[in-house]
N, C-alpha and C positions, 0 to 999 in steps of 0.2 A: 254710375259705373261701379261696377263689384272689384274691390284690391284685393279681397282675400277671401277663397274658398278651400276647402279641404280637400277637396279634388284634384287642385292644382297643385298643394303643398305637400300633400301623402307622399310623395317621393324622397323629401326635403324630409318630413318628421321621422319616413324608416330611416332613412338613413343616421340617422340625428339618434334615435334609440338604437340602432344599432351599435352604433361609435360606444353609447352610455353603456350599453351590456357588455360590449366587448371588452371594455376597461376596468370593468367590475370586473370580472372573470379572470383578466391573466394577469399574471403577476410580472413582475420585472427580470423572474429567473425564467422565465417563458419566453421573454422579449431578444432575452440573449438567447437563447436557443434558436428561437425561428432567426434573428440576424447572422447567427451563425451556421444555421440551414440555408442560408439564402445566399452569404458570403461566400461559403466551401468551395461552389460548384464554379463562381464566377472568376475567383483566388486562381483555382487551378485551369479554367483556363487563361486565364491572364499569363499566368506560367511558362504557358508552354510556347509562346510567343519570344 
């Protein structure tokens, strides 16, 4: 019986080089930004309750 092909794993290793490129690429003044892109909208409406 075959444990490992590539066929099956291709999902697993994009994913896997994606996480690695996306890490390289943004920096931690990026991180805050998008958490705070993402925070603004949910902040206010939390608010308004």
């Amino acid at each position: 019986m075959k444990w490992f092909s590539f066929e099956r794993a291709m999902p697993v290793l994009f994913i896997i080089g994606y996480v690695i490129f996306y890490a390289y690429q943004v920096t931690l003044e990026d991180i805050g930004r998008m958490f705070d892109a993402f925070w603004g909208p949910v902040r206010a409406l939390i608010d308004r309750f």
